[in-house]
C-alpha positions in Angstrom: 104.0 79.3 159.9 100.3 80.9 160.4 97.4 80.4 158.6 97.7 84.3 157.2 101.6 83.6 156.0 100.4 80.2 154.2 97.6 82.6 152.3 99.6 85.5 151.7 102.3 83.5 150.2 99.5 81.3 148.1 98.0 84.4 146.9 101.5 85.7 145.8 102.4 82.6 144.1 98.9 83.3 142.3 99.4 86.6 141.0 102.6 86.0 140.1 101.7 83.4 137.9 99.4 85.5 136.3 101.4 88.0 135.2 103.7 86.0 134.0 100.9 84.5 132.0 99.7 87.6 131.1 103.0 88.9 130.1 103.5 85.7 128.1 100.2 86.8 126.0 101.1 90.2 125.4 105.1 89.1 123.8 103.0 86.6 121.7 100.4 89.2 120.6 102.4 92.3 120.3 104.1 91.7 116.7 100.8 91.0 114.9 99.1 94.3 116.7 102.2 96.0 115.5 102.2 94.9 112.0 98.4 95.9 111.8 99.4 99.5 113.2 102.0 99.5 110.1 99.4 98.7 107.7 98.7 100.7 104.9 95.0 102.5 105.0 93.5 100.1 102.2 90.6 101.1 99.6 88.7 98.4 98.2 87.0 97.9 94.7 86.2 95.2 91.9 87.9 94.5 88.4 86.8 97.6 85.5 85.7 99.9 89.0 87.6 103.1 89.6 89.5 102.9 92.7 90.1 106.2 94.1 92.7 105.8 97.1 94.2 109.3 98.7 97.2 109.3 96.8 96.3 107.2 93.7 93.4 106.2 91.4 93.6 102.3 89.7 91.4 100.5 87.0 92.3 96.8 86.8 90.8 96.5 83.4 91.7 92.6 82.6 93.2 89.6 84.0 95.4 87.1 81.6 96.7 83.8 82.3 99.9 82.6 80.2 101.5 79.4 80.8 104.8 80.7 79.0 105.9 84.8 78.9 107.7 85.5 75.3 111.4 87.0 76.1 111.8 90.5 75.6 114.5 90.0 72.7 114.1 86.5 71.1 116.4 87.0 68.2 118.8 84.7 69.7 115.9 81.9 69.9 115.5 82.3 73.5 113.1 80.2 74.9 109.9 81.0 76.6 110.1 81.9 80.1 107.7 78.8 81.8 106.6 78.0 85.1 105.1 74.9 86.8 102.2 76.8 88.0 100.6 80.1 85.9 101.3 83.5 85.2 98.7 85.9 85.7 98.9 89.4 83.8 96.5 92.0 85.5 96.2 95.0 82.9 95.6 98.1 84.7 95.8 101.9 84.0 96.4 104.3 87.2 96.8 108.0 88.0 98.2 110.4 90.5 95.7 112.4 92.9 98.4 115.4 93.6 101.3 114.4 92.7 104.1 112.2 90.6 104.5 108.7 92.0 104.4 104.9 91.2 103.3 101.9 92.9 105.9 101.0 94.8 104.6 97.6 95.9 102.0 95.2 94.0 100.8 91.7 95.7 98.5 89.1 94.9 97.0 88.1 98.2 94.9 85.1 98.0 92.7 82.7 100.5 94.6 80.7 103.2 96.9 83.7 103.9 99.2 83.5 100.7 100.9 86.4 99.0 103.0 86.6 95.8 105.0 89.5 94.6 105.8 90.7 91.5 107.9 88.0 90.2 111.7 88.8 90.2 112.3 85.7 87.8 110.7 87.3 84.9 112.7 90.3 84.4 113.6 88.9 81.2 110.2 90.2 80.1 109.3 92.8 83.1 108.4 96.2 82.6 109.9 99.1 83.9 106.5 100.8 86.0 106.1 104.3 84.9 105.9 107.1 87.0 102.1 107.9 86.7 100.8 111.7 86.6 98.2 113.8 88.4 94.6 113.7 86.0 96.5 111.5 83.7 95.7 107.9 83.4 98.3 105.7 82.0 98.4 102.2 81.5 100.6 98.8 82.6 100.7 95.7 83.3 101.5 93.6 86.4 103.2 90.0 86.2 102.6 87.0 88.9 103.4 83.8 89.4 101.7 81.5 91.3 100.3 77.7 91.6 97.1 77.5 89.6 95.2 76.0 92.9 96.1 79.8 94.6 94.6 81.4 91.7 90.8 81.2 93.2 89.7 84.0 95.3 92.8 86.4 94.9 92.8 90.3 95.1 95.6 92.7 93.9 97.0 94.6 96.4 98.8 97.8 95.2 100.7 100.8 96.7 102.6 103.5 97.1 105.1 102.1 99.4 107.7 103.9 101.2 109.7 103.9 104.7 106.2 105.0 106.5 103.4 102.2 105.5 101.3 103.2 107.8 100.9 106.9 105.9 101.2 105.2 102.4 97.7 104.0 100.6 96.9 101.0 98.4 93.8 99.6 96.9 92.7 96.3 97.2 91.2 95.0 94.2 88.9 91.5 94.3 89.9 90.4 91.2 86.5 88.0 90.8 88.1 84.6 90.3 85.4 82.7 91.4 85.7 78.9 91.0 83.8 79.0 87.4 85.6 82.2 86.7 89.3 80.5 87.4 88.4 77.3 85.5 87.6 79.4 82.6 90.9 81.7 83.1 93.4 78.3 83.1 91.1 76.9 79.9 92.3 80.6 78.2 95.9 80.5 79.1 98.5 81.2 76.1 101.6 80.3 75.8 104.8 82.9 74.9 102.6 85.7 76.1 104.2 88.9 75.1 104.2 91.1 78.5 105.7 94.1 76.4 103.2 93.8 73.9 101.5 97.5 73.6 103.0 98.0 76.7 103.8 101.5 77.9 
């Protein structure tokens, strides 16, 4: 075996490896560049701030913390609906830029790479999203759980949804929980907090 042979034959165990190397990169990279592509085109804004999107506007007119949620019908003395960490209840009123829709998906996102859905456990006391109308605003309200140290730093995330994400819009909404503002939220928090109450 030559000198050339012994190169060509390095320099192909070389590239080879980097390929595979590169290849490697691209599998691990590839679902996160994909989920990004699926994205919905997001709008931001601030709590009381008119978020226009292209398909919806929002409001997120207050933010209510309840340590308990009152039962829809409590005639039969059920109890309240608790949880270990805190409900929060983000008031909001919405409308339609062109047509009929709802918002399909609602999240809390918060620091540290944390989301929370609309919680499915309180649909003893949930409320059935209307369907909001073009130059209409109508009001709801929005119910998540969470542990009170997620609270701090969260934004609502709401949408239209759908089988396309990627042609649907949302707004994200910083709700302004700073650390003084949360601390202040928890010291407010009720308990048996009527979600229904002058509810849509």
């Amino acid at each position: 075996m030559n000198v050339r042979q012994v190169l060509l034959r390095g320099g192909a165990g070389v590239g080879g490896t980097v390929l595979l190397a590169g290849a490697m990169w691209l599998h691990s990279v590839r679902p996160e560049v994909r989920a990004g592509a699926l994205d919905p085109i997001r709008t931001g804004g601030t709590v009381g701030e008119k978020v226009m999107t292209r398909d919806f506007g929002v409001r997120v007119e207050k933010i209510t913390a309840a340590r308990s949620l009152e039962p829809t019908f409590s005639l039969g003395g059920k109890p309240p609906v608790g949880t270990d960490g805190v409900y929060l209840v983000v008031q909001l009123s919405a409308t339609a830029r062109r047509e009929p829709l709802q918002l399909r998906s609602a999240e809390l996102e918060t620091p540290g790479g944390y989301t929370f859905r609309e919680d499915p456990r309180t649909s003893d006391v949930s409320i059935n999203q209307p369907t909001f109308q073009p130059l209409l605003w109508s009001s709801t309200k929005l119910v998540f759980e969470l542990p009170k140290e997620r609270v701090e730093g969260a934004h609502l995330v709401v949408g239209t949804g759908g089988l396309l994400p990627q042609l649907s819009s949302a707004a994200d909404i910083d709700l302004g929980l700073t650390k003084d503002g949360t601390a202040a939220l928890m010291r407010a928090a009720t308990d048996r907090y009527q979600v229904r109450e002058n509810a849509p």
